[in-house]
C-alpha positions in Angstrom: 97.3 131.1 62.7 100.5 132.5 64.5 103.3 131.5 63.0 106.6 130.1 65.0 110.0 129.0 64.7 111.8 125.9 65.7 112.6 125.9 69.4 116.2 124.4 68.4 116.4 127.8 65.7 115.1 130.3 68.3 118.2 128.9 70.9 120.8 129.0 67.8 120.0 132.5 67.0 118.1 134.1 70.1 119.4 134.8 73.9 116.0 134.7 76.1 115.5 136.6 79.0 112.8 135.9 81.7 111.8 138.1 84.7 109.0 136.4 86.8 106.5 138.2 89.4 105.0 135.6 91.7 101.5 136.2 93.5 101.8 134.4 96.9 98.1 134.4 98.9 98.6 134.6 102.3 97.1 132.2 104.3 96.2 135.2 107.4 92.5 134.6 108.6 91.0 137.8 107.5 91.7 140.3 104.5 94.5 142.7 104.2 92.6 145.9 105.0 89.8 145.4 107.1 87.9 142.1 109.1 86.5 140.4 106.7 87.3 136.4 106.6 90.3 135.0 104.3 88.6 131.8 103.1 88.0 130.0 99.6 84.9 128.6 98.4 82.1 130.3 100.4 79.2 131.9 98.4 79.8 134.6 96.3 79.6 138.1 97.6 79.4 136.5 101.2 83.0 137.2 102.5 82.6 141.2 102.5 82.8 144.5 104.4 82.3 148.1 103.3 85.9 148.3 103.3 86.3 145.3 101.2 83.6 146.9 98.8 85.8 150.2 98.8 82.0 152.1 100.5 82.5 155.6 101.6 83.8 156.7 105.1 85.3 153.2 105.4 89.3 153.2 106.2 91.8 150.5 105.8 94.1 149.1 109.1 96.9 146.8 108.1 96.5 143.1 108.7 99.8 142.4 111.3 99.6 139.0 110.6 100.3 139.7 106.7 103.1 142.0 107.6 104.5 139.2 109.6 104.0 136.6 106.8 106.0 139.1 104.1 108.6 139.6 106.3 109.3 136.1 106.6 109.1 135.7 102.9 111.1 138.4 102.5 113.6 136.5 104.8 113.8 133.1 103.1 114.3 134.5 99.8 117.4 136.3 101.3 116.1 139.9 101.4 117.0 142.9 103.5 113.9 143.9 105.1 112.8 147.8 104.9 112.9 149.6 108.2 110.3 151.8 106.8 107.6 151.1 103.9 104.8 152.5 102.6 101.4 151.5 100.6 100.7 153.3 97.7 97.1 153.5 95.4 98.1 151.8 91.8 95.1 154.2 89.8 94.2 150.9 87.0 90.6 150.3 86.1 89.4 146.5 87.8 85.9 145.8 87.3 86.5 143.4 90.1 87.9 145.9 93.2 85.3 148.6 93.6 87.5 151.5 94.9 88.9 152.0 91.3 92.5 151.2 92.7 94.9 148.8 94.4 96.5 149.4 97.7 99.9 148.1 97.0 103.4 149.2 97.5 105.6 150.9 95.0 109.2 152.5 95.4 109.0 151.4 99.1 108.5 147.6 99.2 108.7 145.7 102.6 111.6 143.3 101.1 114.1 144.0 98.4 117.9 142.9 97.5 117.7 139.2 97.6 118.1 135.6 95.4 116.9 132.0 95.8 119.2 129.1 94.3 116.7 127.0 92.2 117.8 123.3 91.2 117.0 122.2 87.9 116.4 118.3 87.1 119.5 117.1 86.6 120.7 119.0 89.8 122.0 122.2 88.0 121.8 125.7 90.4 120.7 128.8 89.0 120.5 131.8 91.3 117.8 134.5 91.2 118.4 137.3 91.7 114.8 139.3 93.2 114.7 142.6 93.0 111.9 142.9 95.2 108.9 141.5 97.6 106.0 144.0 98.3 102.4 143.5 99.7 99.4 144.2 98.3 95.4 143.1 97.9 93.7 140.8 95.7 91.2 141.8 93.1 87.6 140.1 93.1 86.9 137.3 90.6 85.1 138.0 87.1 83.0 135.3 85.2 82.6 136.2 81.7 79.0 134.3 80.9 78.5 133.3 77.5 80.9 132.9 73.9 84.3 131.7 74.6 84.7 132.6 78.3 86.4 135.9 78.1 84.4 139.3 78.4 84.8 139.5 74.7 81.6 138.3 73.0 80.1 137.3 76.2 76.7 137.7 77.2 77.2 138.6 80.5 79.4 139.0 83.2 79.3 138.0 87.2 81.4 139.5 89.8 82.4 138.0 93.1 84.2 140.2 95.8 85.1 137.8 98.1 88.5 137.8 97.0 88.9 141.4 97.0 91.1 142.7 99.7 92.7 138.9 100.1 96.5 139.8 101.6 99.2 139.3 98.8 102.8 139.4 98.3 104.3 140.0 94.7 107.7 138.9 94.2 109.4 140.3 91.3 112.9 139.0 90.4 115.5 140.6 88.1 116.3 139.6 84.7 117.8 136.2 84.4 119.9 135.8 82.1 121.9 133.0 80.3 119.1 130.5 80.3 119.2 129.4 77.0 117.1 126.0 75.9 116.7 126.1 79.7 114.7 128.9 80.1 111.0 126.9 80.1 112.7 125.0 82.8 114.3 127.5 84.7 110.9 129.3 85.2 108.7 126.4 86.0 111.6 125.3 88.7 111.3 128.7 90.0 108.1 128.9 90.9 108.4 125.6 92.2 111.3 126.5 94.5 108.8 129.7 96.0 105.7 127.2 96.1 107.9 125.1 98.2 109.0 127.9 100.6 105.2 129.2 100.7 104.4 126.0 102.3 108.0 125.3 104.3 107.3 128.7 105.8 103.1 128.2 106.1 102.3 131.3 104.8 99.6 130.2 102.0 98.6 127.0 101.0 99.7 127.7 98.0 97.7 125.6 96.0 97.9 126.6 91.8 95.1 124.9 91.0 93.2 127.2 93.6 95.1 130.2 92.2 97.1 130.8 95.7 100.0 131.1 93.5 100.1 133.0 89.9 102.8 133.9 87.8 103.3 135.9 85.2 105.8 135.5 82.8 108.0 138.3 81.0 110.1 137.3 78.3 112.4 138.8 75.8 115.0 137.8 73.2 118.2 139.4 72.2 120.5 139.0 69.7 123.6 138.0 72.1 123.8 137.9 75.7 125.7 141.2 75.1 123.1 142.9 73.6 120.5 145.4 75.2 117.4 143.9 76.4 114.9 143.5 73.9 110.9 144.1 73.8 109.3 141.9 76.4 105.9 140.4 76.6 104.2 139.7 79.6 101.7 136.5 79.8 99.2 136.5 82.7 98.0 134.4 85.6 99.7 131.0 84.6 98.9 128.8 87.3 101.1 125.4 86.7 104.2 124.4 86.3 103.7 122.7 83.1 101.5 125.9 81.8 104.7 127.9 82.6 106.9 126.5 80.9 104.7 126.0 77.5 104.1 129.6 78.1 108.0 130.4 77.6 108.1 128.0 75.3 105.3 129.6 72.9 106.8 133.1 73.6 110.2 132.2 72.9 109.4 131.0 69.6 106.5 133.5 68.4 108.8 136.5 69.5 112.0 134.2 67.7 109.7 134.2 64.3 108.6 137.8 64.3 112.3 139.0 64.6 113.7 136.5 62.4 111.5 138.2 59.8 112.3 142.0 60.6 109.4 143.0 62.9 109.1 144.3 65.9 107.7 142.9 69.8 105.3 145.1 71.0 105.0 145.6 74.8 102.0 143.9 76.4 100.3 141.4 77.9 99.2 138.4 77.2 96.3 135.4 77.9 97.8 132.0 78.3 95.4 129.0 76.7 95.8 126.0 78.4 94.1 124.2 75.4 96.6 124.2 73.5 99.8 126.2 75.3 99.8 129.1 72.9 99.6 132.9 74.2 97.4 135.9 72.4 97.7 139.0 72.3 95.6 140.8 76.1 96.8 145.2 75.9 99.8 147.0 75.1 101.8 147.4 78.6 102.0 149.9 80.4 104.9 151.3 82.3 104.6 151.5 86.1 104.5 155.2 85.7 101.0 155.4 83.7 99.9 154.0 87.3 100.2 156.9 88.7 101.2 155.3 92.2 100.9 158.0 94.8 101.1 157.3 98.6 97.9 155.8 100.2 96.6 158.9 102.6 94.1 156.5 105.0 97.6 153.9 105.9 100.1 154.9 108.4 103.6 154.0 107.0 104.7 150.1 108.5 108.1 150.2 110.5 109.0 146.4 111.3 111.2 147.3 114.4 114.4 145.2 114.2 113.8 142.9 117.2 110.8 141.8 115.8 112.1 141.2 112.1 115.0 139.3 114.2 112.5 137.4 115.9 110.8 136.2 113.0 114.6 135.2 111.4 114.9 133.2 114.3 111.7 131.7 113.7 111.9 130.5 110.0 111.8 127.1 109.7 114.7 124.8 108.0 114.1 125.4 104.2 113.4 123.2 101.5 116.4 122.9 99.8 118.1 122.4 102.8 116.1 119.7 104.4 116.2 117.9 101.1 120.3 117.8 101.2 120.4 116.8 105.1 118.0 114.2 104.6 119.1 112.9 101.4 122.2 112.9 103.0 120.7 110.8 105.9 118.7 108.7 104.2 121.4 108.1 101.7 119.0 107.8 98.6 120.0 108.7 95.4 119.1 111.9 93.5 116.6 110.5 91.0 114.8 109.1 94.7 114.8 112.2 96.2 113.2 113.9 92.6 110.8 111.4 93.2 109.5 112.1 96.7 110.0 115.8 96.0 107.6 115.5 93.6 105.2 113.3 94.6 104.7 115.6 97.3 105.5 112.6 100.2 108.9 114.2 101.3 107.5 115.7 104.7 105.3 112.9 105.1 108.2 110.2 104.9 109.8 112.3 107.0 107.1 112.2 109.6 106.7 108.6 109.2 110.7 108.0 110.2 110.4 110.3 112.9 107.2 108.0 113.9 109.7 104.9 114.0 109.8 103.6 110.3 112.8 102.9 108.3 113.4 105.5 105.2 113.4 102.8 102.9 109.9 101.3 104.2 108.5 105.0 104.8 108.9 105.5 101.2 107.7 102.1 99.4 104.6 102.6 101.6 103.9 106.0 100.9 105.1 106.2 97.2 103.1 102.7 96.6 99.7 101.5 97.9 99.3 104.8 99.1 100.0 106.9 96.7 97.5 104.5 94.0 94.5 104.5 96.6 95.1 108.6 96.7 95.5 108.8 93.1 92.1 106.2 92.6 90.3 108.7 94.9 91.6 112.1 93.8 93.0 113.4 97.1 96.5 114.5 98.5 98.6 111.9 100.5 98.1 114.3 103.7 94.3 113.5 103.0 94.6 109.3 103.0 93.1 108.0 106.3 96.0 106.5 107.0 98.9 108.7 109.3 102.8 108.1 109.5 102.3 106.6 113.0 100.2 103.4 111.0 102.9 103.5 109.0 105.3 103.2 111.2 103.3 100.9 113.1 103.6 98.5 110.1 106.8 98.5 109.2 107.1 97.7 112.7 104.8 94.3 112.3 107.3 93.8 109.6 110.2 94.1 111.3 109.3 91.7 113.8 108.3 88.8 111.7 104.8 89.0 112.5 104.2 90.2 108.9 105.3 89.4 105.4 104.9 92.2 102.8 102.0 90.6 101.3 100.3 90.2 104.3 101.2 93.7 105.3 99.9 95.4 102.4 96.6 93.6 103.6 96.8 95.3 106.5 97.2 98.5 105.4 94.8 98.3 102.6 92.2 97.4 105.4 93.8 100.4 107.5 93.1 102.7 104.1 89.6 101.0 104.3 88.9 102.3 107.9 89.3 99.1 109.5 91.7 100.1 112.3 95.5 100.5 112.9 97.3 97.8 111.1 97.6 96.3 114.9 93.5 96.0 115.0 93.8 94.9 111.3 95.8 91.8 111.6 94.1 91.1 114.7 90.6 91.1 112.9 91.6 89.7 109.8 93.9 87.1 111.2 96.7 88.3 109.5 99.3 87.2 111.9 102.2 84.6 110.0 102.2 81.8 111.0 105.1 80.2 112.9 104.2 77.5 114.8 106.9 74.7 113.9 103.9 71.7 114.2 101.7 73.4 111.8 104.5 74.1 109.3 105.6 70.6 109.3 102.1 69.0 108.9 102.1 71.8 105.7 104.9 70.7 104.1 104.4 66.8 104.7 100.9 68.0 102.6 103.0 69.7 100.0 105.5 66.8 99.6 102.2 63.6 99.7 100.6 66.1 96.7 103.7 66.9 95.5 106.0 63.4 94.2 107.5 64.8 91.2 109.1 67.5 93.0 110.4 65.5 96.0 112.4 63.6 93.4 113.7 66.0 91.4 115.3 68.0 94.9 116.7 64.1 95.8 117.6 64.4 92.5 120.2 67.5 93.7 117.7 70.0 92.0 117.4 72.2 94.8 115.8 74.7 93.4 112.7 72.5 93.0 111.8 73.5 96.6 110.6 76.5 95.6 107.7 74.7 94.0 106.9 73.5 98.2 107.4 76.6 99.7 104.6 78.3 97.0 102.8 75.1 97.7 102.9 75.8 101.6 102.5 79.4 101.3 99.4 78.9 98.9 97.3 76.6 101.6 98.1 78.9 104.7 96.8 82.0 102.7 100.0 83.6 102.4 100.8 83.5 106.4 103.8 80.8 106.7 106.7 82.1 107.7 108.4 81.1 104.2 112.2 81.2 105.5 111.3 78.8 107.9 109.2 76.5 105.4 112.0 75.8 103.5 114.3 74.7 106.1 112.0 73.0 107.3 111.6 71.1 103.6 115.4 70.8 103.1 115.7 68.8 106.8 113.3 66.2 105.4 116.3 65.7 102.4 119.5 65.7 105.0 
């Protein structure tokens, strides 16, 4: 069993260092390289051309779309964009892409020279610095058949290639430095920051669990934050935020207990286990050199002109952490509230739902409440509830205008979740409408007051309060639809 040291130890005696490299999918409608659909889920081997399949005599063309989509990314994260780049072969045995190599970009990446402010929790900023965005293709997808999963000691493994040739960027920051205890954090809120962008921007769908977005994580420790960098280790694929950081975590204190006893890191990779958040031990790393990149011969050298890289600038859509601050600012919510929208995933959605007519403060109860449970009950996103901001908005307005109380509106909308209507047919079917008509009030509360003695003397008796027994009285026998502000004057005339 691997031994490790207390995190609290590692931060006394250790100063980590991370350097992340983010896989983005891009979200184009065919592959990088040739014509052959972009899509998830289909049968296996079914999404596939002889380019795709590396076949002789087949050449590559560059996917425009994909060039487009890097440039923007290259844009948000702050990056000057190359006026000439180049694709290079990475020579690197994959079982999984049948041409023996990867089409990707080395010393010439599309992007380069850029940083993305990241805000932690408690509203800390740490700027990253990235060093570089370049494109590139997906591998294929192995299944390992048999024993634990992995190809050792299985019995058998399945290929798929309809991954293969899927249009990626790779976005590899610098080292960052002076994280401390913070590192886990920093790295998960990282990728969270670019996950956010992926989607602000609509490049990828950027869905983890779905692997649209992959990370791998290098760390190292040092002595002081004056010291060289040390040894680092590379772990693999991690594909959540909480795997991320439990990956740092692990590394930071298996890497703190093998120096704090005089040995050395060896430079590799490494599988993360989500069982139980540990990391072992994949192949010794090697440098970029032992790739033996070396300019792709069938792809013409991409030259973005700089109208059209203008173009796209002017294009980009307001960013995330932007839009947060503007309408945090305009919603005036608090920065716990906004945490909590972030990351329920409902800030666009409230959004929309204002913009539809609702007030913040109703967009967000609705969404963040009933919502939220019936999406959670059925295991889908709040963008997938059959219910749209424009219901929403629609029943905040039935709100607003006295036709409905909150009970009676969560009625509404659970029979708009149910398929029922807008929360306009709803009430109409259901009869949901409050009640306001004086006579019918008043014949209510002479009910509640005949059943009611004790109570009628204890409010003549100057306890006032006691009315609160009528009005639930009231409010029980018209199922909820009384308007209950107007019950109770009602009741307090009949003691004047």
């Amino acid at each position: 069993m691997t031994e490790l040291l207390e995190f609290s130890e590692v931060v006394e005696r250790f100063d980590p260092v991370l350097g992340i490299e983010v896989h983005v999918e891009l979200g184009t409608k065919t592959k990088m390289f040739d014509g052959a659909p972009n899509a998830f889920g289909d049968e296996p081997n079914t999404l596939v051309t002889p380019t795709s399949l590396g076949m002789p005599g087949s050449l590559p063309v560059v996917n425009r779309t994909a060039v487009e989509y890097a440039i923007k990314i290259g844009l948000a994260l702050n990056c000057s964009i190359a006026e000439m780049c180049r694709f290079a072969r990475k020579n690197y045995f994959y079982p999984d892409l049948t041409k023996n190599y990867q089409t990707s970009q080395s010393d010439e990446p599309i992007a380069f020279d850029g940083w993305v402010d990241v805000e932690l929790e408690d509203g800390t900023v740490v700027r990253v610095d990235i060093e570089r965005a370049h494109m590139e293709e997906d591998a294929g997808k192995n299944s390992h058949v048999g024993g634990s999963g992995r190809i050792q000691g299985a019995e058998y493994s399945l290929v798929d290639y309809n991954r293969a040739g899927v249009p990626l960027v790779e976005i590899v920051t610098r080292p960052i430095p002076n994280t401390g205890g913070r590192a886990p954090e920093v790295a998960a809120a990282y990728v969270r920051t670019l996950r956010d962008i992926f989607r602000a921007l609509q490049v990828s769908e950027a869905r983890m669990e779905r692997g649209n977005v992959r990370a791998d994580i290098n760390l190292s420790l040092r002595d002081t934050p004056e010291s060289p960098l040390g040894t680092r280790t590379e772990t693999k694929n991690v594909n959540s935020f909480t795997a991320i950081e439990q990956a740092v975590t692990y590394e930071m204190r298996r890497q703190g207990k093998v120096l704090s006893d005089g040995g050395t890191i060896t430079q590799e990779t490494r599988h993360f286990h989500d069982e139980d958040g540990s990391t072992s031990s994949g192949r010794e790393k090697s440098d970029a050199d032992d790739y033996r990149y070396f300019p792709e011969p069938d792809l013409v050298p991409v030259a973005p002109s700089r109208e059209w890289v203008e173009d796209i600038r002017q294009s980009l859509p307001e960013l995330p952490n932007v839009k947060r601050r503007r309408l945090q600012a305009e919603w005036e919510i608090s920065n716990l509230e906004l945490r909590d929208l972030v990351n329920a995933q409902a800030l666009d959605i409230v959004e929309a739902t204002v913009k539809a007519g609702a007030t913040p403060a109703a967009a967000r109860k609705w969404w963040t409440g009933v919502i939220a449970r019936y999406c959670n009950e059925q295991g889908i996103e709040l963008d997938q509830a059959p219910v749209t901001p424009a219901d929403v908005a629609e029943l905040d307005g039935l709100v607003q205008s006295g036709k409905l109380n909150d009970k009676l509106a969560r009625q509404a909308l659970d029979g708009t979740l149910a398929g029922e209507g807008t929360p306009t047919e709803v009430v109409a079917k259901r009869g949901l409408e409050i009640v306001s008509d004086d006579s019918a009030l008043e014949k209510a509360v002479d009910d509640a007051m005949a059943a009611n003695p004790d109570v009628v003397e204890k409010i003549r008796g100057g306890k006032v309060q006691a009315a609160g027994a009528l009005v639930g009285a009231v409010m029980k026998t018209t199922r909820g639809q009384a308007d209950a502000g107007k019950v109770r004057e009602i009741i307090m005339s009949r003691f004047e």
